[in-house]
C-alpha positions in Angstrom: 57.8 223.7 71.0 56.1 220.5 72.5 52.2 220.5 72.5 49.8 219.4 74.9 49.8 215.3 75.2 48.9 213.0 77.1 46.2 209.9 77.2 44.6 211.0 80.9 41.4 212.9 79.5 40.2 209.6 77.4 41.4 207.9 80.4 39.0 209.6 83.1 36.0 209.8 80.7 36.3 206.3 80.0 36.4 205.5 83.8 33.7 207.8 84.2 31.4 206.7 81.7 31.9 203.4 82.9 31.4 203.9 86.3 28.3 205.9 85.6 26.6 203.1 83.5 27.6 200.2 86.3 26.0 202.6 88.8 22.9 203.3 86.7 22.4 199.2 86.7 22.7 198.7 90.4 25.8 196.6 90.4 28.5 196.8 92.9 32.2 196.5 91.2 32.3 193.0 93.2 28.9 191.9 91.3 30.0 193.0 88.0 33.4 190.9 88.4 31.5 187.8 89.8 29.0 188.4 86.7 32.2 188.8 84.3 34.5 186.0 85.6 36.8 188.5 86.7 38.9 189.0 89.8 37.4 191.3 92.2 39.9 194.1 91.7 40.0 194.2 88.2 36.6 196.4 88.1 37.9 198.2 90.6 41.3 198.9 89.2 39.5 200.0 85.6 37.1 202.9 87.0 40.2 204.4 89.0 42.3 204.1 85.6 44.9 202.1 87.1 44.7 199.9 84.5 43.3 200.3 80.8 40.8 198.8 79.2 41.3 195.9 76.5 38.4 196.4 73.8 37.2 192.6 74.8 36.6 193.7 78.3 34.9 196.9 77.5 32.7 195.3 75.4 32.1 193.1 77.9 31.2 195.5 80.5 29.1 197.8 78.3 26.8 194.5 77.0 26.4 193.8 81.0 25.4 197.6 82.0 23.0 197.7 78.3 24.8 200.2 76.7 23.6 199.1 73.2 24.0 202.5 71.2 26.7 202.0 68.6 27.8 205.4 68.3 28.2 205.4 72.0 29.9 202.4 72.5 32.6 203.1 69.4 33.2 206.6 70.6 34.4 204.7 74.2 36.4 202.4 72.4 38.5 205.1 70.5 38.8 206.6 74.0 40.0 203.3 75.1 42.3 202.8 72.6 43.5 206.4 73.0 44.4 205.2 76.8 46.4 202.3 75.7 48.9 204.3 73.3 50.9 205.5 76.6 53.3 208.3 75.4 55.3 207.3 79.0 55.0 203.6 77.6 58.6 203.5 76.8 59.4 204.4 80.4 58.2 201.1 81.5 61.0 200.0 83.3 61.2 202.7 85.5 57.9 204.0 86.1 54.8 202.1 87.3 51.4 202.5 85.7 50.4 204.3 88.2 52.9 206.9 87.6 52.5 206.9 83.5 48.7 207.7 84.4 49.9 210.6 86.5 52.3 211.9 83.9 49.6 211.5 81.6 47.8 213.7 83.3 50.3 216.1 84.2 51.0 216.5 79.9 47.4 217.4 79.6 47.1 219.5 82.3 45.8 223.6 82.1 46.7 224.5 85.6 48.9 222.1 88.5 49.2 222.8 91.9 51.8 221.0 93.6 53.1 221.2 97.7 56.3 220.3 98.3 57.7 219.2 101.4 60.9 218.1 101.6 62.5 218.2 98.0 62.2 220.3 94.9 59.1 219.0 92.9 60.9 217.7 89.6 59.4 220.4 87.0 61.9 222.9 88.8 64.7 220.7 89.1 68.3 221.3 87.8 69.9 218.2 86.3 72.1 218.6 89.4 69.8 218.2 91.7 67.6 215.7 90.1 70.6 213.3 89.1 71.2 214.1 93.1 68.1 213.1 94.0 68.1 210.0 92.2 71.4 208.6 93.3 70.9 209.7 96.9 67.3 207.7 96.8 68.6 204.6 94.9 68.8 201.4 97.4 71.6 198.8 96.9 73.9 198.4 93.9 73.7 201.2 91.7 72.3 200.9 88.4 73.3 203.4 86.6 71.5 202.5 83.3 68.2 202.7 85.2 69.3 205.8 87.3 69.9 207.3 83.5 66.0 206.8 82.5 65.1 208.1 85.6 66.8 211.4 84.7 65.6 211.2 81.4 61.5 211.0 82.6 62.8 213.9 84.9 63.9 216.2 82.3 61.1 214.8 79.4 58.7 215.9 81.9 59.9 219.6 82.2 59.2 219.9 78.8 55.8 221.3 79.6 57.1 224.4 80.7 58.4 225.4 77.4 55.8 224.7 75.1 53.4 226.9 73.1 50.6 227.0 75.7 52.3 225.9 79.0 50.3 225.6 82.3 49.8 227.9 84.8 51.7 226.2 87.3 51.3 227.1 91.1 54.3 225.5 93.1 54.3 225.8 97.3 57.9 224.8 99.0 58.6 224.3 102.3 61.6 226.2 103.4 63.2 223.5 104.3 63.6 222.1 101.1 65.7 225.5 100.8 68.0 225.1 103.4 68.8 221.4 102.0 72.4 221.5 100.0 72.1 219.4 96.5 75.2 216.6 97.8 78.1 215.9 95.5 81.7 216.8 94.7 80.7 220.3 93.2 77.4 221.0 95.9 78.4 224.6 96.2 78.3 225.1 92.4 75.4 222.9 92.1 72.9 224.4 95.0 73.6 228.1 93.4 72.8 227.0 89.7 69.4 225.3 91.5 68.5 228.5 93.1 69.6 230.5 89.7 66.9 228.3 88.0 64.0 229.0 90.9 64.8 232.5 90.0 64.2 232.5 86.7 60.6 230.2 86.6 59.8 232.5 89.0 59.6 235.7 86.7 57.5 233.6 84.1 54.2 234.4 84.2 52.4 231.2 84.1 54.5 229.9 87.5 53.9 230.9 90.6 56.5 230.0 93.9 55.8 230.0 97.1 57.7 229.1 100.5 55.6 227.9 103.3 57.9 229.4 106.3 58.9 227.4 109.1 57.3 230.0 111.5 53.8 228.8 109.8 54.6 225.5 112.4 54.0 221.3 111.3 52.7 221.5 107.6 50.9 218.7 105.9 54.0 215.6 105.8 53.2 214.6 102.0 53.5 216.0 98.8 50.1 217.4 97.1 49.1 218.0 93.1 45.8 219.1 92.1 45.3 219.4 88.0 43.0 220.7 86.2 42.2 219.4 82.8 41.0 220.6 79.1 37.7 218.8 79.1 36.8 219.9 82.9 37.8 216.8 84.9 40.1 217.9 88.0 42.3 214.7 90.1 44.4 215.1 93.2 47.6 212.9 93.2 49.0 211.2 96.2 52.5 210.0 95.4 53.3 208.4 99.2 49.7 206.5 99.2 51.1 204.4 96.8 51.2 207.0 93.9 47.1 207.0 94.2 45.2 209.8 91.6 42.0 210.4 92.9 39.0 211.5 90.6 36.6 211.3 93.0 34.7 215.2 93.1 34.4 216.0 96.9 38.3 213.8 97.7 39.6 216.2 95.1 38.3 219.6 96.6 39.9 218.0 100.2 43.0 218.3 98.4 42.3 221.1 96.8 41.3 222.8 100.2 44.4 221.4 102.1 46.5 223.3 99.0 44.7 226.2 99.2 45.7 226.8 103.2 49.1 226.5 102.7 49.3 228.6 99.8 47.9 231.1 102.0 50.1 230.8 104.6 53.4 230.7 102.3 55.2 233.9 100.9 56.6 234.6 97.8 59.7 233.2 96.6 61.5 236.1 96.0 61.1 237.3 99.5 62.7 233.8 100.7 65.7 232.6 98.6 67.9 235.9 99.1 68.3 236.3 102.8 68.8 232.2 102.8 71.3 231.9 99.8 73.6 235.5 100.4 74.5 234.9 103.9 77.2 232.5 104.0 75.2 229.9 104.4 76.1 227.8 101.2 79.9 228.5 101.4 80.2 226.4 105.0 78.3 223.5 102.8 80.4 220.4 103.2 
């Protein structure tokens, strides 16, 4: 079974620690880059851990901000380092750093809470649906080399849910995403093995699955995920605002909040996928 991994808790204390000492010198993130030499964004980009850290640089920033205790400053440089050794590195090609963060995160993670409104999340995917999903999402020529790694992070990413101390996952659909048929030559096949598979996580007790009705009227129009992590930190990740994770306290209890109200309002799976998927409805799919 796979452990826990994942770089996003040396990440986060790294951003925080570092934002906390700029803040206790009065800087603003455009001083310290003026002060540094740096572009503007760069300080910016650091303390939201969009970007890691080189040792040079940190250095540089803890001199500026007065951090001069040594065991301080080489416990944040083995964080830093940590941040750097990306187990989603070799994904490079298809995932931006902003999603290897993310993933990061989501390795680490004790509990996730995830809305979904339009497609199955991809921890409850079939291959099916997720090659699918890929394919029907790809613009111009196919590559199917790169559509393969795709699949690959897709599947490497449900590994979670089989290891030794998986996360308590808490997963809200929107029904539509169950009325939508997985295309292909085999959709038939493919939609019932999909729904098989949402059955089964379902009965596991560390997932929860939930189907916001459509009676419940216009949900929220983007996907949500809230994780909580080992060493306390919570984020909130935004995947359609330009795949933004968000540390900040009070932005992540928004999220948290806005989950919280349509897990209220949803129903449990169970009592949603059988009168959808035993009357007919699949068999008239195209």
């Amino acid at each position: 079974m796979r452990e826990r991994h994942g770089p996003v808790e040396p990440r986060l204390s790294v951003c925080r620690q570092l934002r906390e000492a700029r803040e206790g010198t009065g800087h603003t993130q455009t001083a310290v880059a003026e002060l540094l030499g740096w572009g503007q964004a760069k300080v910016q980009r650091i303390e939201a851990g969009q970007v890691a850290v080189s040792t040079t640089d940190l250095r540089a920033m803890l001199d500026l901000y007065g951090v001069h205790d040594q065991e301080a400053r080489s416990q944040l440089e083995i964080s830093a380092r940590k941040v750097r050794r990306q187990p989603w590195g070799t994904y490079r090609d298809v995932l931006t750093p902003q999603e290897r963060t993310y993933l990061g995160g989501e390795g680490s993670a004790t509990r996730l809470r995830h809305y979904a409104p339009l497609l199955l999340p991809d921890l409850l995917r079939t291959e099916a649906y997720a090659w699918a999903a890929i394919t029907s999402f790809t613009i111009g020529p196919p590559d199917h080399r790169l559509m393969r790694r795709k699949l690959e992070v897709v599947l490497a990413r449900q590994e979670i849910l089989d290891r030794n101390d998986p996360p308590h996952l808490q997963i809200v659909l929107d029904e539509a995403a169950l009325h939508r048929p997985i295309a292909g030559t085999d959709g038939v096949t493919a939609t019932r093995a999909q729904m098989a598979r949402l059955r089964d996580l379902a009965r596991r007790d560390n997932i929860s699955l939930q189907v916001l009705p459509m009676r419940a009227g216009l949900p929220i129009d983007e996907p949500i995920t809230v994780l909580d992590l080992p060493n306390g930190e919570h984020v909130a990740y935004l995947p359609r605002r330009s795949r933004v994770t968000v540390t900040d306290r009070d932005q992540v209890d928004h999220y948290d909040h806005a989950f919280a109200g349509l897990a209220e309002a949803a129903i449990p799976l169970a009592a949603t996928v059988t009168p959808i998927f035993t009357t007919g409805q699949i068999e008239k799919t195209p």
